[in-house]
Backbone as JSON, one array per atom type, in Angstrom:
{
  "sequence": "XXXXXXXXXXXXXXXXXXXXXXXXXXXXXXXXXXXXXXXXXXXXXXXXXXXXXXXXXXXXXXXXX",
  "N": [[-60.79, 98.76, 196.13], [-63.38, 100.2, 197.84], [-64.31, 104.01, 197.83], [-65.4, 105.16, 200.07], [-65.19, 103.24, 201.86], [-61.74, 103.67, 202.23], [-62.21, 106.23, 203.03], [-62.98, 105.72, 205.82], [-61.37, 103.92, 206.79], [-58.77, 105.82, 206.51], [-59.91, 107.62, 208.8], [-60.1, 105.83, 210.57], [-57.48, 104.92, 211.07], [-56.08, 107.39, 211.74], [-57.65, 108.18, 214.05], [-56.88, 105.86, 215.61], [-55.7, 104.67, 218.67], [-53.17, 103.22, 219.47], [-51.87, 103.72, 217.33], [-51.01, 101.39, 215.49], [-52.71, 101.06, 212.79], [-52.37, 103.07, 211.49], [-49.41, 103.2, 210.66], [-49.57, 100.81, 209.39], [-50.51, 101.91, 206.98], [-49.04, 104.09, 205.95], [-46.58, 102.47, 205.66], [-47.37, 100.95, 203.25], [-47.68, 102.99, 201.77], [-45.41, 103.92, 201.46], [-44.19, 101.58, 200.29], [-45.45, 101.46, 197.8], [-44.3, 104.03, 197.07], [-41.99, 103.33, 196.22], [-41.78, 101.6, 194.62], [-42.82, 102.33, 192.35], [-40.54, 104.13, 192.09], [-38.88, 102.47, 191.03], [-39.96, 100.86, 188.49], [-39.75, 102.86, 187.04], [-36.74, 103.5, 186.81], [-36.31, 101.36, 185.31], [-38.08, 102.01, 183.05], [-40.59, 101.93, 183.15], [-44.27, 103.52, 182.86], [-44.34, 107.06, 183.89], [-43.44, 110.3, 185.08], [-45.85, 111.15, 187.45], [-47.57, 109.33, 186.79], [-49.37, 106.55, 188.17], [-48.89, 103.93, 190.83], [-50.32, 101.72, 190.26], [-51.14, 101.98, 187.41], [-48.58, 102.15, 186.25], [-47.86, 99.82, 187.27], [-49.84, 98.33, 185.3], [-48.41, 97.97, 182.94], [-46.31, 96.59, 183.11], [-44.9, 93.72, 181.54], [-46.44, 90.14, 181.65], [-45.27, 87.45, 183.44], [-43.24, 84.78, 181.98], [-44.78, 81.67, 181.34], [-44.4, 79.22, 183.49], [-44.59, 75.74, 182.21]],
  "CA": [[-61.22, 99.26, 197.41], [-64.03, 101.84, 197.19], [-63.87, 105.21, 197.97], [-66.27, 105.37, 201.13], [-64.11, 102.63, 202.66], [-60.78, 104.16, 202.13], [-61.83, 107.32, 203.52], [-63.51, 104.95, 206.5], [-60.11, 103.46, 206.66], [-58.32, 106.57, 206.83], [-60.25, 108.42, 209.58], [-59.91, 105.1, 212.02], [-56.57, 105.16, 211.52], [-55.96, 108.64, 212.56], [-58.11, 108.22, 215.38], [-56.26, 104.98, 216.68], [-54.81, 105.26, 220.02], [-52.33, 102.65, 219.13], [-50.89, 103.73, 215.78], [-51.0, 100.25, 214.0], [-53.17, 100.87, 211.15], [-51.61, 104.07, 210.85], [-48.17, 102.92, 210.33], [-49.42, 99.69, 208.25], [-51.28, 102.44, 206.19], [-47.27, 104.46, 206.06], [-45.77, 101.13, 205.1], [-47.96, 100.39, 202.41], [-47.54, 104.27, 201.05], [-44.08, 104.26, 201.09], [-43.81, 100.42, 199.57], [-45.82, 101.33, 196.44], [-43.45, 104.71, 196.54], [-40.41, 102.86, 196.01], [-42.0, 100.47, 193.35], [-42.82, 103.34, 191.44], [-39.51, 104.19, 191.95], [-37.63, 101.23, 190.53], [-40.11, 100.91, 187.85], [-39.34, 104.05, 186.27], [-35.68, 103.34, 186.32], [-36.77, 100.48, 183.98], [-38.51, 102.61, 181.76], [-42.13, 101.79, 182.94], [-44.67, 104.69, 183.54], [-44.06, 108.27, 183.25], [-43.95, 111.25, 185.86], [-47.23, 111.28, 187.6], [-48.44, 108.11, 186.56], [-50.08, 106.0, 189.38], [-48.38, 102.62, 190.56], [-50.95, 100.9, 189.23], [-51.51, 102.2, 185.83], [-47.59, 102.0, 185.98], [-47.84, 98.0, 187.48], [-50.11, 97.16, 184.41], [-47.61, 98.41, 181.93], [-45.02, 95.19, 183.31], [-45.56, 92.39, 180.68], [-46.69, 89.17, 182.34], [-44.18, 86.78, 183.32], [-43.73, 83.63, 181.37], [-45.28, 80.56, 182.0], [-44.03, 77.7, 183.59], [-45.6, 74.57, 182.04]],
  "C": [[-62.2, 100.41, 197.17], [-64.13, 102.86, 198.23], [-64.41, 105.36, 199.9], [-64.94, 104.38, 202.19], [-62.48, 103.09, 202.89], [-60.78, 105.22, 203.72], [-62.36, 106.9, 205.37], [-61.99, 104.94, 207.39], [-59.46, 104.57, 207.51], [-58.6, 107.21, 208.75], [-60.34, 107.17, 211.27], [-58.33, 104.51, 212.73], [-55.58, 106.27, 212.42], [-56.21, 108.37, 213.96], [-57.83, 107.18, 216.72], [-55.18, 105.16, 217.81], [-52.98, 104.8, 220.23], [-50.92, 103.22, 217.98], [-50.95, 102.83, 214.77], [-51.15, 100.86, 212.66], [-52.42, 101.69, 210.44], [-50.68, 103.63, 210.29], [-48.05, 101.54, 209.49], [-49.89, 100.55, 206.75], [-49.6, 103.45, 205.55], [-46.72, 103.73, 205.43], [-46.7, 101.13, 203.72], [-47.93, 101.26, 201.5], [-46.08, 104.14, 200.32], [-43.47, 102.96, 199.88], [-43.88, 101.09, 197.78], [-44.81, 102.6, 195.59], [-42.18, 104.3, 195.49], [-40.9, 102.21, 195.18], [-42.06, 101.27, 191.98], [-41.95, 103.98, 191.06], [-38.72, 103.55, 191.04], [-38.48, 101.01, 189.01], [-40.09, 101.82, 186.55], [-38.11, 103.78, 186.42], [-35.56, 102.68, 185.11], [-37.41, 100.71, 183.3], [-40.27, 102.81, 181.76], [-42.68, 103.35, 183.2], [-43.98, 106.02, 182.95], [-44.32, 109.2, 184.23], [-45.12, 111.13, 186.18], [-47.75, 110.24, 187.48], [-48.84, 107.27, 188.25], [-49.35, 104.51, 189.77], [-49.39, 101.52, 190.19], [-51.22, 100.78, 188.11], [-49.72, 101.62, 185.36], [-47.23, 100.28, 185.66], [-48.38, 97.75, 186.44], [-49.21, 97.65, 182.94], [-46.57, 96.81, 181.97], [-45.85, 94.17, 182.76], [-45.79, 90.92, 181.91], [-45.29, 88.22, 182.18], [-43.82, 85.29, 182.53], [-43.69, 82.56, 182.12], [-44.83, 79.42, 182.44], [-44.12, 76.59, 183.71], [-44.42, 73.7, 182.95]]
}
């Protein structure tokens, strides 16, 4: 996602009268919280780390020919 759009993103969620985006933008915070969560129980990652730097730490799953 690049940066310009994000912050795009951001500022039309704020400004929605509704809430939606906001609260899909909430949901989507809190999801990756908790992943980051559970993956550090299992050893991935490290304080601070990002859930994505963390996500490419999880080996791929094996294949099912």
């Amino acid at each position: 996602m690049k940066k310009i759009y994000r912050i795009d993103l951001i500022r039309r969620a704020v400004a929605s009268s509704d809430g939606v985006l906001l609260d899909c933008l909430i949901a989507q915070l809190v999801d990756a919280e908790r992943t980051k969560e559970i993956l550090r129980v299992k050893d991935y990652g490290t304080t601070g780390t990002s859930a994505s730097a963390i996500a490419a730490q999880v080996p791929n799953a094996p294949r099912k020919d």
